[in-house]
C-alpha positions as CSV (number, residue, x, y, z in Angstrom):
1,X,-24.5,-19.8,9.0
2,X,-27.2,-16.8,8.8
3,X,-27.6,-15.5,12.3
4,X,-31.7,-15.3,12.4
5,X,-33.1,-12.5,12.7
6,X,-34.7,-12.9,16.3
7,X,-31.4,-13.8,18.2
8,X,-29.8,-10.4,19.6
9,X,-26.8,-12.0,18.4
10,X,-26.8,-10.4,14.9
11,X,-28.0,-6.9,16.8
12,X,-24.6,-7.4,18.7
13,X,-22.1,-8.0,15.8
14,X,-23.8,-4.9,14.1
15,X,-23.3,-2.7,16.5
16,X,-19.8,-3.5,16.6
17,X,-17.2,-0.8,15.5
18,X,-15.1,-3.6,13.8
19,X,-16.3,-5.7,10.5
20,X,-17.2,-9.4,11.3
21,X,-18.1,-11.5,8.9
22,X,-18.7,-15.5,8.7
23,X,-18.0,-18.1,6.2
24,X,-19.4,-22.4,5.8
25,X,-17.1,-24.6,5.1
26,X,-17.1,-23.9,0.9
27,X,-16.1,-20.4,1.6
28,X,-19.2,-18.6,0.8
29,X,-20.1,-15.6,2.9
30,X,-23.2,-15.9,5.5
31,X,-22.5,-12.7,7.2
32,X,-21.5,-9.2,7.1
33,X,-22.0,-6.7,9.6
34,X,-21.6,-3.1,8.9
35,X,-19.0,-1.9,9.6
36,X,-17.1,-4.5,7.4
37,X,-19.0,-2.8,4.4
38,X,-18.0,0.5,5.9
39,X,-14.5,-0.6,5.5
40,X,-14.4,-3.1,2.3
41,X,-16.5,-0.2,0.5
42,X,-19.6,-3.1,-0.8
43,X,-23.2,-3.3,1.1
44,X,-23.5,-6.3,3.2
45,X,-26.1,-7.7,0.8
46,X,-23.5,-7.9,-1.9
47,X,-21.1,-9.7,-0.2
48,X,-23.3,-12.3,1.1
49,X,-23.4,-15.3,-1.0
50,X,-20.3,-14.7,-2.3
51,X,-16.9,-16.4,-2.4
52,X,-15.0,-14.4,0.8
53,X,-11.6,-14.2,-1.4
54,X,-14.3,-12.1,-4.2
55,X,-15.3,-9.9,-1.8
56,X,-11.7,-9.2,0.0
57,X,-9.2,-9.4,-2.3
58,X,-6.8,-9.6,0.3
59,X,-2.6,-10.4,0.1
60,X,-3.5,-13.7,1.7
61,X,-6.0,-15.1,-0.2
62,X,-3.5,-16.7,-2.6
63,X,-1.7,-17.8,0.5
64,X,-1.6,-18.1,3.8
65,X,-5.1,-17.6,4.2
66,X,-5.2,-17.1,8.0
67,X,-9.5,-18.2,8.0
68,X,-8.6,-21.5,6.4
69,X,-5.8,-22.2,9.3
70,X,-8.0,-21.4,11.5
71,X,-10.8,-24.3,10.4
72,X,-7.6,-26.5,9.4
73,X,-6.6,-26.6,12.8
74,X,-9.7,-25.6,15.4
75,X,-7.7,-23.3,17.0
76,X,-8.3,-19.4,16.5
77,X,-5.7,-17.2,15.2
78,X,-5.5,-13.4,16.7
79,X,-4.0,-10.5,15.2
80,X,-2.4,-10.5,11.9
81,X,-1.5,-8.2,9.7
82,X,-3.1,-7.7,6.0
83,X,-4.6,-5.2,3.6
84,X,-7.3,-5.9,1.4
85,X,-8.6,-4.0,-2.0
86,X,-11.7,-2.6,-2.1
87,X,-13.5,-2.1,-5.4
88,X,-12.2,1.0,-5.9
89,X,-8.2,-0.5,-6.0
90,X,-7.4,1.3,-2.4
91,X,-5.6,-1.0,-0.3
92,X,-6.4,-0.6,3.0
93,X,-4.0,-2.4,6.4
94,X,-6.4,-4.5,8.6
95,X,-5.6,-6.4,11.7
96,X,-7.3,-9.4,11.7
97,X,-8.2,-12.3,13.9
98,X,-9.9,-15.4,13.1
99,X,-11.6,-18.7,14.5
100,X,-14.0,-21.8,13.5
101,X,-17.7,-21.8,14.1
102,X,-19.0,-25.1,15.6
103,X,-22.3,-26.5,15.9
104,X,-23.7,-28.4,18.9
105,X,-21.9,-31.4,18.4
106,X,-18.4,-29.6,18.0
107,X,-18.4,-30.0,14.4
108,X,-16.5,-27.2,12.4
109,X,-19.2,-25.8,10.2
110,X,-17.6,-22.6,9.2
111,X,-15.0,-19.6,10.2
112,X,-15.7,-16.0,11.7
113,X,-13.3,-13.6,11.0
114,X,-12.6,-9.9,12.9
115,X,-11.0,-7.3,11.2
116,X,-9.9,-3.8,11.7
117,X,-9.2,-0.6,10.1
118,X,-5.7,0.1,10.9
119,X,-4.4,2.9,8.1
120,X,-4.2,5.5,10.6
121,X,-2.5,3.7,13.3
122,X,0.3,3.3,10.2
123,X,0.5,6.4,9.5
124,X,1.1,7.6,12.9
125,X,3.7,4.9,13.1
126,X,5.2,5.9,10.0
127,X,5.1,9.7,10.4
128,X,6.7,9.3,14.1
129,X,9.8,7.1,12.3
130,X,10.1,9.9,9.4
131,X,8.8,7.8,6.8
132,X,6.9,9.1,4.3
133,X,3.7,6.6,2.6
134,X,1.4,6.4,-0.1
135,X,-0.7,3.1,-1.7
136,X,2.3,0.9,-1.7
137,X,5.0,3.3,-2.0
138,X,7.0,4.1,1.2
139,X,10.2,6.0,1.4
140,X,12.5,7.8,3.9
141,X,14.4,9.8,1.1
142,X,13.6,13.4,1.4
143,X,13.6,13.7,-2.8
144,X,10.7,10.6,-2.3
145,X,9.1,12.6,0.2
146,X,9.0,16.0,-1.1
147,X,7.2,13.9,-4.8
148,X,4.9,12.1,-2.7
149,X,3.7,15.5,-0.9
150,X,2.7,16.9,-4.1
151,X,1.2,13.8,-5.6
152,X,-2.5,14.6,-4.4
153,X,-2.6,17.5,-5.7
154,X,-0.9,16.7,-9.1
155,X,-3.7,13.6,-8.8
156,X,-6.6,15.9,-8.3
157,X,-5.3,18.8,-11.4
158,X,-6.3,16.8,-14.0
159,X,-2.8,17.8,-16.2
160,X,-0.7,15.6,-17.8
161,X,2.1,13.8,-16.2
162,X,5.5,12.7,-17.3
163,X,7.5,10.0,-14.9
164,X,10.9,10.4,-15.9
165,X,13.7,7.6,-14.2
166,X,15.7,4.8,-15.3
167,X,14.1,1.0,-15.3
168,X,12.8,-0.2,-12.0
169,X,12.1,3.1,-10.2
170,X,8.9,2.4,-9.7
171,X,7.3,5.0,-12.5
172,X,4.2,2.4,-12.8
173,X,3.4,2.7,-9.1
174,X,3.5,6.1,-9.1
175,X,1.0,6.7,-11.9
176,X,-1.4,4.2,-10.5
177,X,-1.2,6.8,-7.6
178,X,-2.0,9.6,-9.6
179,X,-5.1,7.7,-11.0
180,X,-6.0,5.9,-7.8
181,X,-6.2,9.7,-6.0
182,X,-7.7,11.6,-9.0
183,X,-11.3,12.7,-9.8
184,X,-11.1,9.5,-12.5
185,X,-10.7,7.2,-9.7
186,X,-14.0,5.3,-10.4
187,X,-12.4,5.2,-14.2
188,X,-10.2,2.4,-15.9
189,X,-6.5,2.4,-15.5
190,X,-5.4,1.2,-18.8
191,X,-1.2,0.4,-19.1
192,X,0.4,0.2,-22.6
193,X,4.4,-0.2,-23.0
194,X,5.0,1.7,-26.3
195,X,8.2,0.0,-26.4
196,X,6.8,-3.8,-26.6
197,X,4.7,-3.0,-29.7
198,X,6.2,-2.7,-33.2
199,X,6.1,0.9,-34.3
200,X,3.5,-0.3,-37.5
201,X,1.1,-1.6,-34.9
202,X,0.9,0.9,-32.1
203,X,-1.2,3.5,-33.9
204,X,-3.9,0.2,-34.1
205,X,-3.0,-0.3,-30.3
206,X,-4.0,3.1,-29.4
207,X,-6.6,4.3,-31.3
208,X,-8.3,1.3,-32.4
209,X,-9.2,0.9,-36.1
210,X,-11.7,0.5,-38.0
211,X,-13.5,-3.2,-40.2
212,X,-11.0,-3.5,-43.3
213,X,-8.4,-0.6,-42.5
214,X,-5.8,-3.2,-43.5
215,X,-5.4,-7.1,-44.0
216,X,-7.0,-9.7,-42.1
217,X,-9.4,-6.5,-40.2
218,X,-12.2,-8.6,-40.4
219,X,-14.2,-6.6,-37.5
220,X,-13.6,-3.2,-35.9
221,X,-11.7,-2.9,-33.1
222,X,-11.6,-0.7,-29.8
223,X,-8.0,1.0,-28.9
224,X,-6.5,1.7,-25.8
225,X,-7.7,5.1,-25.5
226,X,-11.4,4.5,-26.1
227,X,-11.3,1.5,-23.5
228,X,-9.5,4.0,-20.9
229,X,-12.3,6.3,-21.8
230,X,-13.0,7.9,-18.3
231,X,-10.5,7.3,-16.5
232,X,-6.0,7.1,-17.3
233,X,-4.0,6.0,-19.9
234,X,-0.4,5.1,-18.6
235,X,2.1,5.4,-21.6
236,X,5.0,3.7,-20.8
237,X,8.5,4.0,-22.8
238,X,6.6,6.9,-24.6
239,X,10.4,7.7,-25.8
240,X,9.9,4.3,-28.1
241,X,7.3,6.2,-29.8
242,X,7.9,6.6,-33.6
243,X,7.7,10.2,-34.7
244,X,4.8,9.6,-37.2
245,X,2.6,8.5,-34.0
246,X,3.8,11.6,-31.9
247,X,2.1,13.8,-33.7
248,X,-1.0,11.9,-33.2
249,X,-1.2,11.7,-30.1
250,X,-0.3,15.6,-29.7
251,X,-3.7,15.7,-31.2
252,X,-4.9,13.6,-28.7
253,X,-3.7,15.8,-26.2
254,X,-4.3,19.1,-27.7
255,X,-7.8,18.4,-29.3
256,X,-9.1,15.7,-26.9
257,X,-10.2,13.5,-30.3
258,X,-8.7,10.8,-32.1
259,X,-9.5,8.7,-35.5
260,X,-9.3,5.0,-35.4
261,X,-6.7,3.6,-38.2
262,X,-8.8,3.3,-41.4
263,X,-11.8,5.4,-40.5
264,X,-11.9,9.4,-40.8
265,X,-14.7,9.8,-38.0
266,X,-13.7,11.2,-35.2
267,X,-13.9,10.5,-31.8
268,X,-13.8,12.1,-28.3
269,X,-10.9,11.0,-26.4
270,X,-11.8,11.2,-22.5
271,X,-8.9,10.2,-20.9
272,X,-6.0,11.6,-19.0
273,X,-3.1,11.2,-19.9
274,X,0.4,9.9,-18.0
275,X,3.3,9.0,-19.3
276,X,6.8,7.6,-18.5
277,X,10.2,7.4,-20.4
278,X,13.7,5.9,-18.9
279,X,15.0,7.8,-21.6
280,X,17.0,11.5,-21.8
281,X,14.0,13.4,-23.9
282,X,16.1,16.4,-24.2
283,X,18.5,14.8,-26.1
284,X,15.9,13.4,-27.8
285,X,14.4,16.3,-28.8
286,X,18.0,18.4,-29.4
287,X,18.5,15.0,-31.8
288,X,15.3,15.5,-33.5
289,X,13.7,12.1,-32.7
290,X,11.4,13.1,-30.0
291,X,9.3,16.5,-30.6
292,X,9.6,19.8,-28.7
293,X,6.0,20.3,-29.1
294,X,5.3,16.8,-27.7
295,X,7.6,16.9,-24.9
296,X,6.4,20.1,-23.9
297,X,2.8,18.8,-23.7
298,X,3.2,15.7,-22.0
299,X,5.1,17.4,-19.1
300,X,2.8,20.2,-18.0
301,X,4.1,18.0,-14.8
302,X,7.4,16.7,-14.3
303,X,8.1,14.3,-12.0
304,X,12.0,13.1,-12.0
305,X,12.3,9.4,-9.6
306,X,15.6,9.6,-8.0
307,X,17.4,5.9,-8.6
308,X,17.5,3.7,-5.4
309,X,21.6,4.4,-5.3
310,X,20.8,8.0,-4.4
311,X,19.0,6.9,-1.8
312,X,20.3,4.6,0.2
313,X,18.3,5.0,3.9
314,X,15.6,3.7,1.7
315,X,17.3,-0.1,1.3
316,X,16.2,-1.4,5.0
317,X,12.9,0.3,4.5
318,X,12.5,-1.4,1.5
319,X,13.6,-4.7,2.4
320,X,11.7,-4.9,5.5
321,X,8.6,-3.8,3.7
322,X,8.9,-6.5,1.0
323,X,9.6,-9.2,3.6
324,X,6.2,-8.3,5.4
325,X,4.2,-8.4,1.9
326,X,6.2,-11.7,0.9
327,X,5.3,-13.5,4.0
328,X,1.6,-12.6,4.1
329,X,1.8,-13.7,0.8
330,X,4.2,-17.0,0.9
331,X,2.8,-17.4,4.9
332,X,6.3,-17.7,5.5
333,X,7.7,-15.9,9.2
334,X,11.1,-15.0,7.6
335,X,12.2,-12.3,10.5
336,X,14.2,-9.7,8.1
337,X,17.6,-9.3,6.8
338,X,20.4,-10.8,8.7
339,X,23.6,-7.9,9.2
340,X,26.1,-9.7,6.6
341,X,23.2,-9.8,3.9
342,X,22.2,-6.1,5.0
343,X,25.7,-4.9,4.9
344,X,25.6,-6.2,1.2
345,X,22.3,-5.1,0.2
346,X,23.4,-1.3,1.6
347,X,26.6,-1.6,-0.4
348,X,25.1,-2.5,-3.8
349,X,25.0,-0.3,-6.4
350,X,21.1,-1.6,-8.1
351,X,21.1,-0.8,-11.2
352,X,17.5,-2.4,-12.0
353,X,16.7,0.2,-8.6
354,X,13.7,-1.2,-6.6
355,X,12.5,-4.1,-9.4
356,X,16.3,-5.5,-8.0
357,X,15.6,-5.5,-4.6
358,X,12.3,-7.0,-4.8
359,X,14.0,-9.6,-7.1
360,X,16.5,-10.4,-4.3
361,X,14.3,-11.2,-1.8
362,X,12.3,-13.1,-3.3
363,X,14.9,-15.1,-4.7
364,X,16.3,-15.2,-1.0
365,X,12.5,-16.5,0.2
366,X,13.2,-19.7,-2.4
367,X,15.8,-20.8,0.1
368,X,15.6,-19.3,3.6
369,X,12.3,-20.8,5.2
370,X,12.0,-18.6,7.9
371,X,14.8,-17.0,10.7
372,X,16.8,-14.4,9.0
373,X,18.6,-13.8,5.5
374,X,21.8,-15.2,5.2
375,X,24.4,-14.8,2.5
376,X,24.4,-18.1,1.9
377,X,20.3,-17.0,0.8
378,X,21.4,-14.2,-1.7
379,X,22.0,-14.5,-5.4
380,X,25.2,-15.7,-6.6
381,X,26.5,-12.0,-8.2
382,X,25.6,-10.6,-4.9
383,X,27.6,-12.5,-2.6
384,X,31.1,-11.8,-1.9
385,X,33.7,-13.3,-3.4
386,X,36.4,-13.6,-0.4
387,X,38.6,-16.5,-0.4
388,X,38.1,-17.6,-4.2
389,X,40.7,-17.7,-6.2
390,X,39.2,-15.2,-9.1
391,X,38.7,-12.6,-6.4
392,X,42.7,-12.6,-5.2
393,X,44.1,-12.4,-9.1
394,X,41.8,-9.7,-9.6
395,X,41.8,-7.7,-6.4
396,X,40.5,-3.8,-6.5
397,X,43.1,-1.6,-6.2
398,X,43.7,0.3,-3.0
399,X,40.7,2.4,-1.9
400,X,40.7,6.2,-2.7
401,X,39.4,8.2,0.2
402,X,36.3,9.1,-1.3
403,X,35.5,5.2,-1.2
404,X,36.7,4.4,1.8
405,X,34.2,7.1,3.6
406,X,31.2,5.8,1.4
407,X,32.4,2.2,3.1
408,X,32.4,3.8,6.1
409,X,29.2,5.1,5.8
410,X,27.1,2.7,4.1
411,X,28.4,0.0,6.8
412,X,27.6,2.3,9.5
413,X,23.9,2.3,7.9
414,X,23.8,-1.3,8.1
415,X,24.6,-1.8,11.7
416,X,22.3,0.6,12.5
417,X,19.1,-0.4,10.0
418,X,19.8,2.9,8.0
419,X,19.2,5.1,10.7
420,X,21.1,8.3,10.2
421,X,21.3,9.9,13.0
422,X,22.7,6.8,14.6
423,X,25.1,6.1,12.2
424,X,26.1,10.0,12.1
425,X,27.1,9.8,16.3
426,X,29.2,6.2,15.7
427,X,31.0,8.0,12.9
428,X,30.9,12.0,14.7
429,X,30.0,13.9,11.5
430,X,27.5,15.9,10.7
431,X,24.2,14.9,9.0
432,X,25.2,17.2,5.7
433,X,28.9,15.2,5.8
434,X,27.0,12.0,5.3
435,X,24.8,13.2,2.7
436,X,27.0,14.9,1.3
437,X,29.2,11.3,0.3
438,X,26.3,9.5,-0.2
439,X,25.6,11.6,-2.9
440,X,29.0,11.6,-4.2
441,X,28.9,7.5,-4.4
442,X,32.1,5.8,-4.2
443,X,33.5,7.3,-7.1
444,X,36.6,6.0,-9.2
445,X,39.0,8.8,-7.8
446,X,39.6,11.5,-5.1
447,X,39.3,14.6,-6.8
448,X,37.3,16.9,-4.0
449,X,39.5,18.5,-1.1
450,X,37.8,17.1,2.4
451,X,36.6,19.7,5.0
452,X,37.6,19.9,8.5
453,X,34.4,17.7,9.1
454,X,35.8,14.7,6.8
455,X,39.2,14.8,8.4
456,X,37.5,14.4,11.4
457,X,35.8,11.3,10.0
458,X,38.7,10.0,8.1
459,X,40.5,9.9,11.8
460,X,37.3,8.0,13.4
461,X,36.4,5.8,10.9
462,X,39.5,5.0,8.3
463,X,41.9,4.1,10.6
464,X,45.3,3.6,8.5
465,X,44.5,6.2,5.9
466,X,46.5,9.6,5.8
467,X,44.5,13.4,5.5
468,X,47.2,13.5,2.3
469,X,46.3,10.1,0.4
């Protein structure tokens, strides 16, 4: 319902500092102050008349939409937390509240929602708990925190990138970043996974090729590289490259032109260029399939993701931050990790790195409703094996010492959500003692010679194991 234009209503909700828009009962936008242009990024004349879920792009519009409770029930909803996209692929954390619109009679006509700006509250919040944020990566690992501090300015440079790290790091998000903070913002952000497509039809992939260049090219066809003209081209698996293909795209990257398969005109390749391998490329290259030159030229900028095993104060983070997004998403009210499933999640080694963890929980949403997660929620390779009768014919050998301190530690994490310094005054070490053996890992033997500092924390916190084991 269009406010008219004499009724100082609509001169009210414009002046207002928060966005307020208004909805009929088939979802179409009637109003849009200001401000909520100011914040979605569109003029209020483009959103009117459209669908609200084409204008927000929110995480509950394929869920738990909190407008549609609202007019489901009567009853207004305040204060809920959401980001939306804006045009430009910036997500941005709103607070909203919502509530029907009747007419006269008391009839639900429509819905008004009130949201609000809240990225800097976060990242006060964030900054004040040591956390470090940016898009949708958040991390508490100083090696995170020290690549996310350059990432701006790697975004604005304009050089290549290469994303080095092993399979669900996370190397994806992290380009997206680099294009979603670069000049080419307002360009596409075109993904290809070299590794998915057969070596004989990548160069066709990339570069496009030309009306009869081989059988069954009926029509010309526009590669990857002139469709992410503008803007990025994310090469992912670029060690699954063949070698006849490398040196075309060190063209690519040298020249700035390419030739579509089958035609010799060239053509100006505008795109910049990041890239991502869970490969060893040294090796590679000392093997001679992967080439120096190439190698060299992709990674004017290195950046090396640390696995989610060398960083372990980032599990809770993690895990609560994917629980947040899962129930805005699910509109579940699932309250976090429970200790037990905590205590497992911190002692995991995750080898498929953050893909795994968000893997778990949503698994663990299938079955736990809401309250927290159990182990009885977990998948079946993750849960302990107590009492079973496979787990006492094959029970580990005696822990080494090096073990028995990362089990000290990592438990001492759990009770205390992976704070640190908490878990550093339970266990009285030092801050570098409990880095130092969570970088070390649990190891398969005992090999380093402890410091006064770890006999100190073998005494508090293995009881029954000698300084001499």
């Amino acid at each position: 319902m269009q406010f008219p234009k004499n009724i100082p209503c609509q001169a009210i909700m414009e002046s207002l500092a928060d966005g307020v828009f208004t909805v009929d009962t088939d979802w179409t936008v009637t109003f849009f102050n200001r401000a909520a242009g100011e914040i979605i990024g569109i003029a209020p004349e483009e959103a009117v008349g459209r669908k609200c879920w084409d204008v927000f792009h929110s995480s509950i519009c394929d869920g738990a939409c909190a407008l549609r409770e609202s007019m489901a029930t009567g009853q207004p909803l305040p204060n809920s937390s959401i980001f939306i996209v804006r045009p430009d692929g910036e997500k941005i954390p709103v607070s909203i509240s919502a509530a029907p619109l009747r007419d006269a009679k008391g009839r639900i006509v429509g819905g008004v929602e009130t949201f609000r700006d809240i990225s800097e509250i976060q990242r006060m919040r964030n900054e004040l708990k040591g956390i470090a944020t940016l898009d949708d990566i958040v991390t508490k690992s100083h090696l995170m925190s020290r690549i996310l501090s350059m990432l701006p300015k790697i975004a604005a440079s304009g050089s290549t990138v290469l994303i080095l790290g092993e399979s669900g790091t996370g190397k994806e998000l992290f380009a997206r970043a680099i294009h979603n903070h670069s000049p080419r913002r307002d360009g596409p952000f075109v993904a290809v996974n070299c590794g998915a497509i057969p070596g004989e039809l990548l160069e066709s992939e990339l570069f496009g090729h030309a009306k009869g260049a081989f059988t069954d090219a009926k029509t010309a066809r526009k590669g990857r590289f002139a469709t992410a003209q503008g803007g990025t081209i994310f090469l992912d698996e670029i060690g699954d490259m063949p070698l006849s293909l490398q040196v075309k795209l060190l063209r690519v990257l040298q020249e700035k032109v390419f030739e579509p398969l089958g035609s010799d005109q060239a053509q100006q390749a505008d795109a910049r260029v990041v890239a991502a391998t869970n490969r060893d490329l040294e090796a590679m290259v000392a093997e001679g399939t992967f080439r120096r030159d190439l190698f060299y030229r992709l990674g004017v900028v290195r950046l090396v993701l640390p696995p989610l095993r060398e960083r372990p104060e980032d599990i809770a983070l993690l895990t609560a931050h994917f629980i947040e997004r899962l129930n805005a998403v699910q509109g579940k009210n699932v309250l976090g990790a429970g200790k037990d499933a905590m205590r497992v999640l911190l002692r995991h080694d995750f080898p498929g790195n953050v893909r795994e963890l968000q893997n778990i929980l949503e698994y663990a949403f299938i079955l736990c409703a809401s309250g927290h997660i159990g182990l009885e929620h977990l998948p079946d390779y993750l849960r302990p094996r107590g009492q079973t009768r496979a787990a006492t014919e094959n029970a580990p050998a005696p822990p080494t010492m090096r073990a028995a301190k990362y089990a000290a530690v990592t438990e001492a994490l759990a009770r205390h959500d992976g704070r640190k310094m908490a878990a550093c005054r339970e266990l009285d070490i030092t801050k570098d003692t409990l880095r130092r053996i969570l970088e070390q890992g649990p190891g398969t033997n005992n090999s380093s010679i402890p410091s006064s500092d770890d006999e100190k924390f073998v005494h508090n916190s293995c009881p029954g194991i000698s300084d001499t084991e």
